[in-house]
N, CA, C and O of each residue as an XYZ file, in Angstrom:
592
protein
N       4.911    -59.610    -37.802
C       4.932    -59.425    -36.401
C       4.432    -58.013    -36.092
O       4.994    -57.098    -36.695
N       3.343    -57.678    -35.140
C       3.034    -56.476    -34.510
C       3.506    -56.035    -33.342
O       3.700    -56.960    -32.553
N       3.805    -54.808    -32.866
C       4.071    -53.924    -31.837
C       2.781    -54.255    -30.799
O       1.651    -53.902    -31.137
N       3.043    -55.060    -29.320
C       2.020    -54.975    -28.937
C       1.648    -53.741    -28.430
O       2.403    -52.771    -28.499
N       0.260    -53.683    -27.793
C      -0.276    -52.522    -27.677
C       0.063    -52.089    -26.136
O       0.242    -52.963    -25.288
N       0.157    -50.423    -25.751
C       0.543    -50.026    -24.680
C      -0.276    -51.035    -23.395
O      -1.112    -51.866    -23.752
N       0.064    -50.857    -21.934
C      -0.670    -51.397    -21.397
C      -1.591    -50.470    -21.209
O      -1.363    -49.508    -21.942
N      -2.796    -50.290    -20.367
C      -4.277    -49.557    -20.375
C      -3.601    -48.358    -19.546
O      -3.786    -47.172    -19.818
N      -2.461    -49.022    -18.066
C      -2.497    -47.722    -17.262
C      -1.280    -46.457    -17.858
O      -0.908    -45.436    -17.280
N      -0.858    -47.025    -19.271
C       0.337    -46.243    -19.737
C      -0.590    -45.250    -21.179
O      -0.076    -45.090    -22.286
N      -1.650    -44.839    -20.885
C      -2.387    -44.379    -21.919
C      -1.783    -42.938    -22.482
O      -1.161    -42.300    -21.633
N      -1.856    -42.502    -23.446
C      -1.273    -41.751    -24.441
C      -2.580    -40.216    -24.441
O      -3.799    -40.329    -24.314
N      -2.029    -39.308    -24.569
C      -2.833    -37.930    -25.046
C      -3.670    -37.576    -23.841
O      -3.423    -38.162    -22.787
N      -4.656    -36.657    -23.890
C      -5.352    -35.603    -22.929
C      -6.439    -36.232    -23.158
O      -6.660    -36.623    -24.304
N      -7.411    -36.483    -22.064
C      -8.934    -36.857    -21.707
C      -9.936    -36.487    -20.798
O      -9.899    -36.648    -19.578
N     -10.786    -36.007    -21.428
C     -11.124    -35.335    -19.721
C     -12.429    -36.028    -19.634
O     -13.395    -35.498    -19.085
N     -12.476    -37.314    -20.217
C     -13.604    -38.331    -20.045
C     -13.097    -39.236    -19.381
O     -13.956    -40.007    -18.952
N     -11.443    -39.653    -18.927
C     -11.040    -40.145    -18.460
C      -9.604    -39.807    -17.496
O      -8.566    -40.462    -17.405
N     -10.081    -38.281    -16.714
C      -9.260    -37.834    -16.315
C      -7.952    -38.677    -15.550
O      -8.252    -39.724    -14.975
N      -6.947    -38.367    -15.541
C      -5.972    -39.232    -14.767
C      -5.195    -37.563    -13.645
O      -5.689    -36.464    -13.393
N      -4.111    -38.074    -13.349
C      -3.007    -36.629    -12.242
C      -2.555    -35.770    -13.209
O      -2.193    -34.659    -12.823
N      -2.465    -36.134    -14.863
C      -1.868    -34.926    -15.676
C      -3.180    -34.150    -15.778
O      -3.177    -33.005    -15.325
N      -4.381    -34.668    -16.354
C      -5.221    -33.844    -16.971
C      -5.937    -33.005    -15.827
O      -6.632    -32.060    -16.202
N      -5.832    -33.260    -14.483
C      -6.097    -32.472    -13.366
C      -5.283    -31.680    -12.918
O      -5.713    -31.079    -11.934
N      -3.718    -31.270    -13.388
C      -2.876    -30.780    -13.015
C      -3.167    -29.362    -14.057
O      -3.417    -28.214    -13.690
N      -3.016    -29.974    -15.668
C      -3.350    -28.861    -16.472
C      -4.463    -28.099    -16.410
O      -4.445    -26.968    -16.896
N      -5.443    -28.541    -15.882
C      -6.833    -27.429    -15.912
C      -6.475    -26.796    -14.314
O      -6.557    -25.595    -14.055
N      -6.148    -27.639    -13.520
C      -5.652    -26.997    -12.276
C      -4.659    -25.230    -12.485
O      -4.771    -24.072    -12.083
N      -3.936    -25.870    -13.175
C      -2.537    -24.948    -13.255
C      -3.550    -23.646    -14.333
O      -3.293    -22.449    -14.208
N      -4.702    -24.158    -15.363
C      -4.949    -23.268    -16.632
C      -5.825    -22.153    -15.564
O      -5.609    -20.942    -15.531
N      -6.759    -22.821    -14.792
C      -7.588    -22.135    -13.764
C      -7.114    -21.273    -12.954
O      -7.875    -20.387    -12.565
N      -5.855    -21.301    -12.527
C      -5.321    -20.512    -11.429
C      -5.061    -19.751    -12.449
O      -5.735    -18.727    -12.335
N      -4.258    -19.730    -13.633
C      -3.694    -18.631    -14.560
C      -4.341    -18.047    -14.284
O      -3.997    -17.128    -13.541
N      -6.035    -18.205    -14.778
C      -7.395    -17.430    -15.699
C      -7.389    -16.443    -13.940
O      -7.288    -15.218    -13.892
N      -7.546    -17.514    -12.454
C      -7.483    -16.201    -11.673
C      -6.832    -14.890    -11.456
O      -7.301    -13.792    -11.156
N      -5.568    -15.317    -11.697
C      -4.469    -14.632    -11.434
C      -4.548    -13.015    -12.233
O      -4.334    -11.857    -11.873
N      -5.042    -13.794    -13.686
C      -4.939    -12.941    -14.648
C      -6.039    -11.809    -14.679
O      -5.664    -10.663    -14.930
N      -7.874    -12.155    -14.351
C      -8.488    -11.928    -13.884
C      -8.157    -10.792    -12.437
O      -8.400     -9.594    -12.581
N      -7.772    -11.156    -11.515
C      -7.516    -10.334    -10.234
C      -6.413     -9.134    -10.878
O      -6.632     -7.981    -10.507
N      -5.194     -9.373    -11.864
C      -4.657     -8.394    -12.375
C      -5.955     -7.557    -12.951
O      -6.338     -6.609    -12.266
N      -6.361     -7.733    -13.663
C      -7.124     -6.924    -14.421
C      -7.932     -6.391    -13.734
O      -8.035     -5.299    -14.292
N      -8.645     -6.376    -12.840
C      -9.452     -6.152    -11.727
C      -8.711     -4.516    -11.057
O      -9.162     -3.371    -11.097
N      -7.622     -4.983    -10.565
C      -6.535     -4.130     -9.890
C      -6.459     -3.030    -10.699
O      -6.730     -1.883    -10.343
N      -6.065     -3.394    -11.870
C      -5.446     -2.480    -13.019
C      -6.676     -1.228    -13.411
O      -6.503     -0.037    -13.670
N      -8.021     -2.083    -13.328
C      -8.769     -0.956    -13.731
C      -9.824     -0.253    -12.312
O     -10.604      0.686    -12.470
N      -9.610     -0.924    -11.082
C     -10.226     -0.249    -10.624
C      -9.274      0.838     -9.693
O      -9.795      1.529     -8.818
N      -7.439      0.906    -10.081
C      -6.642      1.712     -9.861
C      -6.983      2.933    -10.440
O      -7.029      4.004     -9.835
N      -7.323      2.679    -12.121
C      -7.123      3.621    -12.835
C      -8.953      4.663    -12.730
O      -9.253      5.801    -13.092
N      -9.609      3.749    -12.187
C     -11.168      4.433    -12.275
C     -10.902      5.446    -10.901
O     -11.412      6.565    -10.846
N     -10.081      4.925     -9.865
C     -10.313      5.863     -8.667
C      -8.820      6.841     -8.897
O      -8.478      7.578     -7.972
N      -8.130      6.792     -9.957
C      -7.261      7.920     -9.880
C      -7.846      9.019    -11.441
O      -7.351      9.754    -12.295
N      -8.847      8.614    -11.126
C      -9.360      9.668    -12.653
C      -8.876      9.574    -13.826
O      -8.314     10.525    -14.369
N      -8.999      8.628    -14.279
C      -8.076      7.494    -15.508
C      -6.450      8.465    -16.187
O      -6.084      8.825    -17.306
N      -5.849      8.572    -14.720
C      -4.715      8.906    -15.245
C      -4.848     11.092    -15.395
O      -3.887     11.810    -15.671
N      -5.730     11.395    -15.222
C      -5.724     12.991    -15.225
C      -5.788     13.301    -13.621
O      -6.280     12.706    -12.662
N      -4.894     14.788    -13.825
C      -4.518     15.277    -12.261
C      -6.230     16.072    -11.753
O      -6.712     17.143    -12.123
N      -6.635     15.314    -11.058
C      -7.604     15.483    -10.502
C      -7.661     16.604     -8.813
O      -8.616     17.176     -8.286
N      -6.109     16.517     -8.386
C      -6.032     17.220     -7.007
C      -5.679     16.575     -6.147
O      -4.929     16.956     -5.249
N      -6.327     15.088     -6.310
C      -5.884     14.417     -4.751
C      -4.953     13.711     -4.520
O      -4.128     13.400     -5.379
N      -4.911     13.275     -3.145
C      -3.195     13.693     -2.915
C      -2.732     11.966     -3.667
O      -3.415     10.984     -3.957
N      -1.287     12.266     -3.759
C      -0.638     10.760     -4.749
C      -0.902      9.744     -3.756
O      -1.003      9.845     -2.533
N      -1.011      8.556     -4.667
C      -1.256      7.501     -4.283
C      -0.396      6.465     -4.372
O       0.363      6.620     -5.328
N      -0.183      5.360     -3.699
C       0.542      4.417     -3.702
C       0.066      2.702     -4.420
O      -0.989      2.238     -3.988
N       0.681      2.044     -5.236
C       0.067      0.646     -5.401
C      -1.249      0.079     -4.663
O      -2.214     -0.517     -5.141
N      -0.915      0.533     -3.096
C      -2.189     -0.142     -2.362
C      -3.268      0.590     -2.799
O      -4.157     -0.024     -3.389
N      -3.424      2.312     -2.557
C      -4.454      2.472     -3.013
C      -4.355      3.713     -2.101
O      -4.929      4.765     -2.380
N      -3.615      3.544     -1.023
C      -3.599      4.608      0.544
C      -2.913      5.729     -0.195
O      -2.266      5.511     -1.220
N      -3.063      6.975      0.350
C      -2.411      8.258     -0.203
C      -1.256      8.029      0.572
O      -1.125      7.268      1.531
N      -0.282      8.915     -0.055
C       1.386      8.692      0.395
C       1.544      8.862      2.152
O       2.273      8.263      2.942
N       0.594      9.876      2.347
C       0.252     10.548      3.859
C       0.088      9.209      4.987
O       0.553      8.937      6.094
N      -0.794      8.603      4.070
C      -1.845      7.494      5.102
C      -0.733      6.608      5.259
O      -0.265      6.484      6.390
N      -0.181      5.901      4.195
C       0.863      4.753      4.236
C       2.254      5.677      5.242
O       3.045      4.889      5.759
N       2.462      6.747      5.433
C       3.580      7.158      6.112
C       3.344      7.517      7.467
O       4.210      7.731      8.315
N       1.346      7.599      7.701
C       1.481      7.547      8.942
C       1.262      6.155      9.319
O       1.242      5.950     10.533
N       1.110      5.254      8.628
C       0.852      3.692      8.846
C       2.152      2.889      9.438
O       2.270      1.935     10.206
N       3.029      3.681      8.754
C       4.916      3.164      9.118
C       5.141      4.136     10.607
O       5.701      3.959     11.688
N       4.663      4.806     10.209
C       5.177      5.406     11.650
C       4.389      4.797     13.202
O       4.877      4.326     14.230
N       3.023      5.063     12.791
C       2.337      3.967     14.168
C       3.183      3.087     14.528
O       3.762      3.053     15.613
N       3.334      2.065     13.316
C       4.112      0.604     13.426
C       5.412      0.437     14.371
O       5.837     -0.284     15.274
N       5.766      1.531     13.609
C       6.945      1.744     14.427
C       6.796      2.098     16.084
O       7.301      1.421     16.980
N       6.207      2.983     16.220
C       6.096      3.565     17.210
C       4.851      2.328     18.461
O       4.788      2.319     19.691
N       4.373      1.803     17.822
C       4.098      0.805     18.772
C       5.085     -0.996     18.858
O       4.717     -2.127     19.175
N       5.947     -0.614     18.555
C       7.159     -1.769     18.849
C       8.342     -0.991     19.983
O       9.522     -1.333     20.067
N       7.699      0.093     20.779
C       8.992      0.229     21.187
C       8.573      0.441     23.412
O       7.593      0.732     24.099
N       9.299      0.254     23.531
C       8.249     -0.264     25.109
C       7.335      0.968     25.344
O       7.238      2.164     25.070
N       6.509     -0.390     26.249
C       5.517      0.775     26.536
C       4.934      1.572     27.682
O       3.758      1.746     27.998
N       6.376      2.134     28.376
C       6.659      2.920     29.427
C       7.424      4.244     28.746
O       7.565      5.233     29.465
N       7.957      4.279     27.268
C       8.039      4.886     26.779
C       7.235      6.559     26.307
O       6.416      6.335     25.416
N       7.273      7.880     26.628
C       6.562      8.588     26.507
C       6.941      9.843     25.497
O       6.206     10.776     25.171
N       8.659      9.523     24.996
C       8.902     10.192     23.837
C       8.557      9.441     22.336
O       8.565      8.244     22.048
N       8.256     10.627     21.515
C       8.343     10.441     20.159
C       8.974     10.978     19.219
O       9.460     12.088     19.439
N       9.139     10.403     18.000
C      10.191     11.074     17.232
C       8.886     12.085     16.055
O       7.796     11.571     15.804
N       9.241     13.380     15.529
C       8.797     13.814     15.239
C       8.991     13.354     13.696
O      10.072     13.021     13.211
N       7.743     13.395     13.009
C       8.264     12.923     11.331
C       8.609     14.157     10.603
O       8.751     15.304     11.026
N       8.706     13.692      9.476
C       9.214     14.975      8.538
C       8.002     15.210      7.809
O       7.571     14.118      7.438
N       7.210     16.215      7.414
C       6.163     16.160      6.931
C       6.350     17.767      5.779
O       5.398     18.293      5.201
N       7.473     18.142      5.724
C       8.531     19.687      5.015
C       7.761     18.860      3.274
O       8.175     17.820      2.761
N       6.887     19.532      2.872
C       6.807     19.796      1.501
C       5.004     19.253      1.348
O       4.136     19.616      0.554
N       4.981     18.579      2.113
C       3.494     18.289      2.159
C       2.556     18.730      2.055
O       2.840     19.907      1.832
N       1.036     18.606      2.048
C       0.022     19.768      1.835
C      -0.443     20.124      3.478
O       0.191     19.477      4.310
N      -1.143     20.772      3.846
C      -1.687     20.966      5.105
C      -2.402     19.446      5.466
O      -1.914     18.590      6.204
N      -3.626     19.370      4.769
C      -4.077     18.018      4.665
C      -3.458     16.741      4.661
O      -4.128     15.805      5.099
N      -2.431     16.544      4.294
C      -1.921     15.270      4.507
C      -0.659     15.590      5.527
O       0.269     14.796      5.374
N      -0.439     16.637      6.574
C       1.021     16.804      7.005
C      -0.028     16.805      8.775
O       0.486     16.426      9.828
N      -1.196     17.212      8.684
C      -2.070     17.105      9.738
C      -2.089     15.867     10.646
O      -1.873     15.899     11.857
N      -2.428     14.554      9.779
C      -2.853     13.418      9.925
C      -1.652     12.504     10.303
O      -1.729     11.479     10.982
N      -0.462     13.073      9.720
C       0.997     12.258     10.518
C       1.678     12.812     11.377
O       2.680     12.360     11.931
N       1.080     14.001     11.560
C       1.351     14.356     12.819
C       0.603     14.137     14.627
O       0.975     14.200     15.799
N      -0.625     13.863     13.832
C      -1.289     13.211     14.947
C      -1.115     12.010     15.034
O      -0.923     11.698     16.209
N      -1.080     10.921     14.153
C      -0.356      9.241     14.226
C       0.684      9.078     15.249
O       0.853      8.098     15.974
N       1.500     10.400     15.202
C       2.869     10.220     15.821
C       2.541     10.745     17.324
O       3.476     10.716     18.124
N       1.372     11.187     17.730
C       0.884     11.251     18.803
C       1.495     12.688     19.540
O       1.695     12.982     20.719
N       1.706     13.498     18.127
C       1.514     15.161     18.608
C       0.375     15.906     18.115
O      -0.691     15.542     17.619
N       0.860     17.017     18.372
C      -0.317     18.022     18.103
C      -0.120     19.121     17.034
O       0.462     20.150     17.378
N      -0.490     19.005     15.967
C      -0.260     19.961     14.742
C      -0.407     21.833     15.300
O      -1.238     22.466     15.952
N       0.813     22.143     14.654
C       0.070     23.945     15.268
C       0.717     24.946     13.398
O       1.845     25.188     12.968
N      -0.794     25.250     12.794
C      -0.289     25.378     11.835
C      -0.027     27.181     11.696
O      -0.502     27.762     12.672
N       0.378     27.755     11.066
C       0.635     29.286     10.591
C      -0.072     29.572      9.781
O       0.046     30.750      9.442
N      -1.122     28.779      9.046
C      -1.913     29.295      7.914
C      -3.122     28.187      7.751
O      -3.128     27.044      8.207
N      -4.081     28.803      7.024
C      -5.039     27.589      7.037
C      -5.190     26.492      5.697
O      -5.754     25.399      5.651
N      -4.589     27.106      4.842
C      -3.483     25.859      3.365
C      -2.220     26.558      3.097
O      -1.842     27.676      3.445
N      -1.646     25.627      2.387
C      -0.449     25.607      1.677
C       0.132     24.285      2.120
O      -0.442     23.314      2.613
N       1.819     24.539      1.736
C       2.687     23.563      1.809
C       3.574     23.995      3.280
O       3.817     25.101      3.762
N       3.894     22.723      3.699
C       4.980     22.780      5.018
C       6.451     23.131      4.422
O       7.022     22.410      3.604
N       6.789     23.895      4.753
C       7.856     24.653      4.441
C       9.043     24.452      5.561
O      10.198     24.089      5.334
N       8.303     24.869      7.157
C       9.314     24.235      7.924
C       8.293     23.978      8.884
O       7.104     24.295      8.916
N       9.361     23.034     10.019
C       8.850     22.650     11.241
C       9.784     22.794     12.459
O      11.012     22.727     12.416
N       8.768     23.072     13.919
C       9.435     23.198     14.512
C       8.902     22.634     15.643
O       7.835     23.102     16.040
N       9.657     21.288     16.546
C      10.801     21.002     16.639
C      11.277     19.855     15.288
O      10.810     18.746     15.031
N      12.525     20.739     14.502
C      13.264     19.315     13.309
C      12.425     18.224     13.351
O      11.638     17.983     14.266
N      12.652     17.334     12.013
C      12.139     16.141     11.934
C      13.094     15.263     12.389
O      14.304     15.457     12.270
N      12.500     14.131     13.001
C      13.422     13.903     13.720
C      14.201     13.544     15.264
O      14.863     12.587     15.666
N      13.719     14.912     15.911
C      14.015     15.044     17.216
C      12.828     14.488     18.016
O      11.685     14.733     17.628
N      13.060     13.704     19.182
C      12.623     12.999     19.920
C      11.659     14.149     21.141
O      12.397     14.874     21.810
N      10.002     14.305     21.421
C       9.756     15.065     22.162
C       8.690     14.258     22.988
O       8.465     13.098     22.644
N       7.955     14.855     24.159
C       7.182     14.381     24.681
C       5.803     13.690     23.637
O       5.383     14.176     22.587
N       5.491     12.886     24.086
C       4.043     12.465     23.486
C       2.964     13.796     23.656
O       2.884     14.493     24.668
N       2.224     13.950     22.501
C       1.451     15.120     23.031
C       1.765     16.599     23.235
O       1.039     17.356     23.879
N       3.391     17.102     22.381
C       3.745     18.240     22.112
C       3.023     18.293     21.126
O       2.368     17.454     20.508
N       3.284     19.919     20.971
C       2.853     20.674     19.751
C       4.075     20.451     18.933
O       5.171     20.208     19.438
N       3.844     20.546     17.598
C       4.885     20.889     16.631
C       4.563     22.120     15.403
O       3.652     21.974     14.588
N       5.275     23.078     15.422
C       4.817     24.214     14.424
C       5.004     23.849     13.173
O       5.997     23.181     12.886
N       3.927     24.286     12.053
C       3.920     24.121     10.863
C       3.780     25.337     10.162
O       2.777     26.014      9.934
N       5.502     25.563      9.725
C       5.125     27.061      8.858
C       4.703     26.563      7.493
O       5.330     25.683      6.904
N       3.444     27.248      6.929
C       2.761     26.651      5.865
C       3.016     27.969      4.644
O       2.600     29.051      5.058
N       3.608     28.008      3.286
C       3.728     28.648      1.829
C       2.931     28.573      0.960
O       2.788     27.380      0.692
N       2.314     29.188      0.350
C       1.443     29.086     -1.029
C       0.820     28.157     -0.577
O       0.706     27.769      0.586
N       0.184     27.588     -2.005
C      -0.980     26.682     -2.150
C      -0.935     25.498     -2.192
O      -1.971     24.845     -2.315
């Protein structure tokens, strides 16, 4: 007596001469890997080509996206500052105390004041009015600037 044979639509192993929903699922699922894996690698090295493969080059730190710490903090602050009505004409001043001139410039204008610096580089050392405190749109804010 023999084992009869499977029926045709219960077929056994991988075919891609006779694809069925598994063998389109696995090249489906293998393809997205190969993107996935691909777009990592992509990321990974064109992070490392624009930060000078890892040597301190000068410019200012960077974040995952790619934006300097400056850009992404005046990016949160816009955000913010355009969710809040818009009859509104105070702003809150950011903290920008340790920063370079160059990147303490640019979030201070986001926030829709007016930079007034004490030197023409260094680091923000202090500010005046506090970070923090709520002033007209379009004040000045002083930037006492230290060393290099």
């Amino acid at each position: 007596m023999t084992t009869p044979a499977p029926p045709a639509s219960r077929r056994r192993g991988f075919s891609l001469t006779n694809p069925g929903p598994r063998e389109y699922l696995i090249v489906g699922v293998g393809a997205l890997a190969l993107f996935l894996l691909y777009n990592w690698w992509e990321n990974r090295t064109s992070a490392s080509a624009s930060t000078g493969s890892g040597s301190d080059n000068g410019s200012a730190p960077s974040t995952p996206t790619g934006l300097s710490t400056s850009a992404l903090t005046a990016f949160f602050q816009d955000f913010q500052s355009s969710t809040k009505p818009s009859g509104s004409t105070k702003v809150k001043v950011p903290n920008v105390v340790g920063q370079r001139r160059e990147d303490a410039g640019p979030v201070i204008r986001h926030a829709g004041l007016k930079p007034d610096f004490s030197a023409s580089e260094g680091v923000v050392s202090k500010e005046d009015p506090k970070a923090g405190s709520s002033v007209e749109k379009g004040s000045s804010v002083s930037l006492t600037l230290k060393g290099k």
